[in-house]
NUMIDO-426693 format. One record per residue (C-alpha): y, z, x negated. Coordinates in steps of 0.1 Angstrom, whole numbers, plus 2048, in hexadecimal, padded with zeros to 3 digits. Layout:
YZX...
! end
This chain:
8CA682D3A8BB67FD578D2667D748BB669D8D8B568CD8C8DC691D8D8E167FDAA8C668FDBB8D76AFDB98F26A4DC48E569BDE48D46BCDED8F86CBDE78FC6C8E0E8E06D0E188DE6F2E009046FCE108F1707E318E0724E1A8F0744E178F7755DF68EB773DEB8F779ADF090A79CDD49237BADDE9467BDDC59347DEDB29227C5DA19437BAD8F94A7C8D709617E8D7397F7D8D5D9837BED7B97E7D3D9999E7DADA59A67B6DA298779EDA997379FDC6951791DC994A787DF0930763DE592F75AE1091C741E1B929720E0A93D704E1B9326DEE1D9526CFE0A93A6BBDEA93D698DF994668BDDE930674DCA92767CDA8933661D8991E642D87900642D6D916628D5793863DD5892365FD5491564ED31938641D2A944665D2D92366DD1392F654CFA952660CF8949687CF094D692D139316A7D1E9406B2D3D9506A4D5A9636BAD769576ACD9596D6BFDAD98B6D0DA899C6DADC99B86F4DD39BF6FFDF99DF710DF59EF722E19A1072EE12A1C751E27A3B763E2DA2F77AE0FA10771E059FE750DF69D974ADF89CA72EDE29A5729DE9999712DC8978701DC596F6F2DA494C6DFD9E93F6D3D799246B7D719156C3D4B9086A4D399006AED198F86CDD049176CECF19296CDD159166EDD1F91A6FCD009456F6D029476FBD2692E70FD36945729D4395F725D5F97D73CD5D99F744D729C0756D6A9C9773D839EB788D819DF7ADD87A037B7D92A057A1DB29E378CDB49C1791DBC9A177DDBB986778DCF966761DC3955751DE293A73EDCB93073FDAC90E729DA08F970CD958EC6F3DA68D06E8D8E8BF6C0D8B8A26CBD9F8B46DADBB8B4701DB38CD713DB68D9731DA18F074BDA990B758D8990177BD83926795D8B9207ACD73922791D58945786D6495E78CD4598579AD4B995792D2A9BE799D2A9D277FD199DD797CFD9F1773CEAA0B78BCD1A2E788CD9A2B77DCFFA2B78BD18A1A78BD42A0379BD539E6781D559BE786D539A376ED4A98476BD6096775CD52948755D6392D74BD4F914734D628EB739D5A8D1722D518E9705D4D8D86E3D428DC6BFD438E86B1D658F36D5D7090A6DBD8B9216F7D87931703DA795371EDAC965728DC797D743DC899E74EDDA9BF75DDCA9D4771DE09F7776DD2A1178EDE2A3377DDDEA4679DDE5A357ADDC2A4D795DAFA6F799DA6A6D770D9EA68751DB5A46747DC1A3772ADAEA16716DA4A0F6FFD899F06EBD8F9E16D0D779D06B4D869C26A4D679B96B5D429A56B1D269846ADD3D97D68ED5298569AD77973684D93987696DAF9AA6A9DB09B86B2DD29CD6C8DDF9D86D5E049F96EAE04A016FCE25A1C710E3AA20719E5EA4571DE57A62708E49A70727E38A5072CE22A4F708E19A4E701DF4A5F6E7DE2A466D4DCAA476B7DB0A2E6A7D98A30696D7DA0C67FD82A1265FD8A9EA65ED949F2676DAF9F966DDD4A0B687DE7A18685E0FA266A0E20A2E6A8E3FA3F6C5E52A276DEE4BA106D1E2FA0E6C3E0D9EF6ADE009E96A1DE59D0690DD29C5674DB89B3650DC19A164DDA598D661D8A9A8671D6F99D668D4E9A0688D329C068CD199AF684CFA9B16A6CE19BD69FCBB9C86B6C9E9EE6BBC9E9EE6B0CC3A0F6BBCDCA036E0CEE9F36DDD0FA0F6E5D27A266C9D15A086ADD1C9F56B4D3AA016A7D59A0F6C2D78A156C8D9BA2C6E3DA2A326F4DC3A47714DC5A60724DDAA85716DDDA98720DBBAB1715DA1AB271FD7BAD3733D83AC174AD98A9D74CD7FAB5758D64ACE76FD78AB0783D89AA0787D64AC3795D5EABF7AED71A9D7B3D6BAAA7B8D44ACB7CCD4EAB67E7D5BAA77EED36ACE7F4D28AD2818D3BAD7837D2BADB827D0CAF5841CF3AD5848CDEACE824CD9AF6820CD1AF783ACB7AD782CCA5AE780DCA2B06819C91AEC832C7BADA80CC6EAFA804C64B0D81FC59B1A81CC32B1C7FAC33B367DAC2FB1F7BFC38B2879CC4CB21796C72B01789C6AAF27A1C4FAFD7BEC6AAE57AAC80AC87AAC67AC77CCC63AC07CEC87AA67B7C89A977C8C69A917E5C7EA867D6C9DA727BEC90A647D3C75A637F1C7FA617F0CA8A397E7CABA307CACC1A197DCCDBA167C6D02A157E4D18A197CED39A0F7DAD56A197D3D79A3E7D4D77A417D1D52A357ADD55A597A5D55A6F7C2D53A767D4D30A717F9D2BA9580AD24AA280AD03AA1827CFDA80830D07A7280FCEFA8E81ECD1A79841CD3A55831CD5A5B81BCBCA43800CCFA4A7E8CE7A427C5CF4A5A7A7CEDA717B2D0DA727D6CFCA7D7C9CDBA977ABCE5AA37C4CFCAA87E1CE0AB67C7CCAAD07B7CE5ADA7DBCEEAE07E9CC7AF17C4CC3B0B7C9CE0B137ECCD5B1E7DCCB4B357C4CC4B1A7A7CC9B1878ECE4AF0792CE1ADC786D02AB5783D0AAA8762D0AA86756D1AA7373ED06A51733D05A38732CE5A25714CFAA3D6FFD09A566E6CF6A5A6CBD0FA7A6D2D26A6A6B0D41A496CDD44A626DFD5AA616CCD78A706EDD8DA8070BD86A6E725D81A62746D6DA3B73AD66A4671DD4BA5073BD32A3B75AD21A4D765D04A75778CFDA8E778CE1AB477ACDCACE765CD4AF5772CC7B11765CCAB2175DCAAB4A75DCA6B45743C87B2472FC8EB14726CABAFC73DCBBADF74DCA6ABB756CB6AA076FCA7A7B776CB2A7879DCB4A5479CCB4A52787C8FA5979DC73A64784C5EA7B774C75AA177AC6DAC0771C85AC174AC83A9C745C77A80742C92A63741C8DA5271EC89A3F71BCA8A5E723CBEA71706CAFA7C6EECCCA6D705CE4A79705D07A91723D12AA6730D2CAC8747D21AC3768D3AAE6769D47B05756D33B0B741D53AE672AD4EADE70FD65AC46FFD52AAA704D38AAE6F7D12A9E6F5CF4AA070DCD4AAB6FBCB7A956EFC9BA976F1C78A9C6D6C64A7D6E2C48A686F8C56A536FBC39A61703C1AA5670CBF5A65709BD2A4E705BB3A5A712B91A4A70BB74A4A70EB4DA2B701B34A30709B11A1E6F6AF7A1170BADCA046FEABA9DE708AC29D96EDADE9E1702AFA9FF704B17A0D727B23A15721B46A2D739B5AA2E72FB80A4573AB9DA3E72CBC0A5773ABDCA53738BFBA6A73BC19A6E739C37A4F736C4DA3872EC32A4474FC21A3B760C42A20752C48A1275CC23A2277FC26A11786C479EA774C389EF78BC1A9FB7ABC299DB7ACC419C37AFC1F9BB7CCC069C77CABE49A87BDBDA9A67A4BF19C6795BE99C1792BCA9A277DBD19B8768BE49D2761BC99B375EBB19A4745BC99C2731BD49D172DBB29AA71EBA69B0705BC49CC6F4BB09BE6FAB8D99E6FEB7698E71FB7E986726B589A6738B539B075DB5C9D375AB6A9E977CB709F0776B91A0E789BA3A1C78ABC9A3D795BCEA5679BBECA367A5C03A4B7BFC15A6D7AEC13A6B79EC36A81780C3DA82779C14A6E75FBFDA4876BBF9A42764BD2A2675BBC1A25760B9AA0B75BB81A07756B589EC740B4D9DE735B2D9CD715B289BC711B069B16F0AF79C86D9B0D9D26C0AF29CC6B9AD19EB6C5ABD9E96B1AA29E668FAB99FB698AD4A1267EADBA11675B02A0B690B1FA0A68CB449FD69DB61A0769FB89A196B7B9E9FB6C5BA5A096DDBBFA1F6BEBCE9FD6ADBD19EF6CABDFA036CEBFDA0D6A8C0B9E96A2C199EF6C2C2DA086B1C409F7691C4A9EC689C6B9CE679C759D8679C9D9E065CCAB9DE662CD39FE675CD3A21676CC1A1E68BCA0A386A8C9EA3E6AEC7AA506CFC74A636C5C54A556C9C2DA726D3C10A5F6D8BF3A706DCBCFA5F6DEBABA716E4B8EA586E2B6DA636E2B4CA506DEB28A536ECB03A446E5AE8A566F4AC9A4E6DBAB2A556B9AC2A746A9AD2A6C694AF1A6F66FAE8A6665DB11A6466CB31A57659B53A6B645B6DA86658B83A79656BA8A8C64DBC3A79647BE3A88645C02A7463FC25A7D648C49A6E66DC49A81675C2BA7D66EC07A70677BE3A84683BC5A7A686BA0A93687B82A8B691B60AA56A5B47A9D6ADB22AAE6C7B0EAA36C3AEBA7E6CDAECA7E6D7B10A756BDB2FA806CAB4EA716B6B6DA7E6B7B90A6E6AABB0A7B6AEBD2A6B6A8BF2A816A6C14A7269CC30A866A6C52A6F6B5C6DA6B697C85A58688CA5A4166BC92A3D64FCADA1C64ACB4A1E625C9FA30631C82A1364BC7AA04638C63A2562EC58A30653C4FA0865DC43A0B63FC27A2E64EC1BA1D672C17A0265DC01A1D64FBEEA2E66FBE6A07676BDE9FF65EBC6A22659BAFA2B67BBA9A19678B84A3068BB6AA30676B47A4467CB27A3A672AFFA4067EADBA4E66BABEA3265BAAD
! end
């Protein structure tokens, strides 16, 4: 790369802000984005004096896989009676091709139901001093259609031409947001560093009144803040170096660093205006009452199995479908109305759900959670922002209280689905002050192995296999294998069965419980295997849990920036052996190996000519410290490597 060049451009940047940009009039913006986005590129402002990363730091940056470096990332904020403006001007350096090829595009979020955008500049500043205006009618508005959450945000991406090595790309734009459009507090989360070095953060917060002044906190010790009457400013001494990015690393909004500024509120008030927002959905609701009764009606079942059939409608039957606009960002449709459609988004179906529940007798309330968010220190203020997604939780009169995700059609009162485990949440109503965390489960992953290998007089084994699996790995199975064709399943049974053994036998392969939502998803199969052993000098045999071995290396981690959150393994294998005409004379060692993260079990019991073997795997879902990874990574290798199954014959 060319330094010199670089820093030459830089220079010019001045001198090129005295040029005015192009006519490029809002019509040029795609039609999606219209309504929201404004495109008024004005002449630009002289605000680069900033000096670009020495030639030694810039190679640094090279060497460690970085192949782009935010120069500038700066946010004017002036706070209104009713209205916000934040003017944001973010500037990249691209040092290599790979940099370009990751992040040649520049994007913002806008909420459609109170925001809107306007870009002031948009271009690159190229080595040799040209610059090049982005092209509005190449603009993308994307909405963020994640299933099972639930806003009213767009993407914008702005893709930047004729980007090379020691490009300068340049965006400014401004987001109005009208406070009055929102039923919830005013707020902001800003994050001065990420997973891209950042040369310069900075930001200016004003008001002209003491009543619209925000309260604020962060959580970046790199930051330096004053404030005085009327102001806030805040920004960071030095360079912030990138959060390194790992396999199996914490999400985002749990790692990166924050400043928060929003309008004076407390959690009490966050979950009683939701309340309200929710109550309104409960109206006019006999039709949704007799329903209820009708799901019910013939049978003698517990507290809990009552609640199951609910959930087996709403979940199955209610289809997931985020029709969100404006106000249905954060209020539900009624009940009814989602009970007739038979579609909603999660508010409509926690909603229909908590409504049948309570005319059952249930204590059932909404609950907002978030699918991204774990950490309860993230949540520096209260507010609305830090959550995206809605369930229910019940009261129970026996047990304590029971959740369940209405969007996950495998998810049963009492069993979330994995990636909501230890997520943050806020009870709507029930007298909440403060946020909490969803429980976790102590094995998220769970499967039982069956097997039975008859010896036959010819040299072969008859193998009959069951593997169950339940919970979220049933789920997750249920919902790969439900999505293919006949034909393409059985390619996948066909395929993932030759991943464990030879692929010169013809199993029958068999699925059951595909459509039995919340139960074990099996997988069955018969299997000859001819000319295994020599019948008339079989005296010894051994193999490995092959499906044991299988699935341990799965759960390894090879991070090592960051704590590893392991979400909990019980695995069970119960394998037995026949052979008619022999009596087992010496099986191999019981195992008993006990660690920190849990422990492995194997015992062996004969019956006559049978051998039945039993492993057991427990390992509790934990947070692995960062130095007891390799700690808990050489346990999974033991668990590897001694799980050989060994018995003899009588010579």
């Amino acid at each position: 790369m060319n330094s010199k060049a670089i820093f030459f451009a830089f220079i010019l940047l001045p001198f090129l802000t005295q040029a005015l940009a192009q006519e490029n009039p809002s019509d040029q913006l795609p039609d999606s984005m219209k309504n929201f986005v404004d495109w008024h590129v004005a002449q630009a402002q002289d605000f680069y004096s900033v000096d670009l990363p020495t030639s030694e730091k810039t190679t640094a940056y090279h060497q460690s896989g970085y192949g782009v470096v935010q120069l500038i990332d700066k946010h004017d904020i002036e706070i209104k009676q009713s209205l916000v403006e934040e003017t944001v001007t973010s500037a990249y350096l691209y040092i290599t091709n790979s940099g370009i090829e990751n992040s040649g595009n520049d994007s913002f979020w806008i909420n459609i139901h109170n925001q809107h955008a306007e870009i002031l500049e948009a271009y690159v500043l190229q080595p040799d001093g040209r610059r090049l205006q982005v092209d509005p009618s190449a603009l993308q508005f994307n909405s963020d259609n994640s299933s099972g959450t639930f806003n009213d945000y767009f993407y914008v991406t702005i893709p930047y031409p004729q980007l090379q090595q020691g490009s300068i790309s340049i965006l400014t734009y401004k987001i109005r947001t009208d406070k009055k459009r929102s039923p919830m507090p005013w707020a902001r989360i800003i994050y001065p560093a990420g997973f891209t070095p950042v040369e310069n953060f900075s930001i200016r917060a004003s008001w002209k009144s003491e009543k619209w002044k925000p309260v604020w906190q962060t959580d970046y010790p790199d930051l330096n803040c004053s404030e005085d009457q009327f102001s806030l400013i805040c920004r960071t001494q030095q360079p912030s170096p990138p959060f390194p990015i790992e396999d199996g690393m914490p999400s985002a909004y749990d790692l990166l660093p924050t400043l928060v500024l929003s309008e004076p509120s407390t959690w009490k008030t966050i979950s009683s205006t939701m309340e309200e927002l929710s109550s309104s959905a409960l109206k006019d609701n006999k039709k949704v009452q007799d329903f209820a009764f009708t799901l019910i009606k013939g049978t003698k079942n517990s507290p809990l199995q009552r609640l199951n059939h609910l959930t087996d409608f709403v979940a199955g039957k209610v289809r997931y479908v985020g029709i969100e606009h404006g106000s249905n960002g954060l209020t539900p449709k009624p009940t009814r109305k989602t009970l007739e459609q038979r579609y909603g988004d999660c508010k409509d179906k926690t909603m229909l759900f908590v409504d049948m529940a309570r005319n059952l007798g249930f204590g059932a309330y909404p609950v907002l959670t978030s699918t991204k968010r774990k950490s309860l220190a993230k949540l520096l203020l209260p507010s609305s922002l830090y959550f995206n997604h809605m369930i229910a939780c019940v009261g129970m009169p026996t047990k304590k209280e029971q959740c369940v995700d209405l969007t996950d059609p495998d998810s049963s009162v009492g069993n979330l689905p994995h990636y909501l485990h230890g997520s943050v949440m806020l009870k709507i109503g029930q007298g909440t002050d403060k946020p909490e965390t969803l429980p976790k489960e102590r094995y998220a992953w769970r499967v039982s192995i069956t097997a039975h290998n008859r010896f036959t007089d010819q040299g072969s084994i008859f193998e009959t296999l069951e593997r169950s699996y339940m919970s979220h790995w049933g789920a997750q199975l249920r919902r790969s294998l439900s999505s293919k064709t006949k034909q393409q399943r059985d390619q996948w049974l066909l395929e993932d069965y030759y991943n464990i053994y030879t692929d010169r036998v013809n199993p029958d392969l068999r699925v059951t419980g595909l459509e039995n939502y919340g139960s074990p998803l099996i997988l069955s199969s018969e299997t000859q295997f001819d000319n295994i052993f020599d019948p008339k000098q079989l005296a010894e045999y051994s193999e490995y849990d092959l499906w044991l071995r299988n699935i341990i290396p799965n759960f390894k981690t090879l991070g090592f920036h960051y704590p590893y959150e392991f979400q909990g393994l019980h695995y069970r294998s119960e394998i037995s052996y026949l052979h008619a005409e022999k009596i087992i004379a010496n099986i191999g060692p019981t195992i008993n190996y006990l660690s920190p993260w849990g422990e492995l079990n194997r015992w062996y019991d004969v019956n006559g000519a049978q051998l039945t073997v039993l492993t057991e795997v427990r390992l509790p879902q934990a947070t692995i410290p960062i130095n007891k990874i390799s700690e808990f990574n050489q346990f999974l290798d033991l668990i590897f490597q001694v799980n050989r199954i060994w018995f003899n014959y009588p010579s």
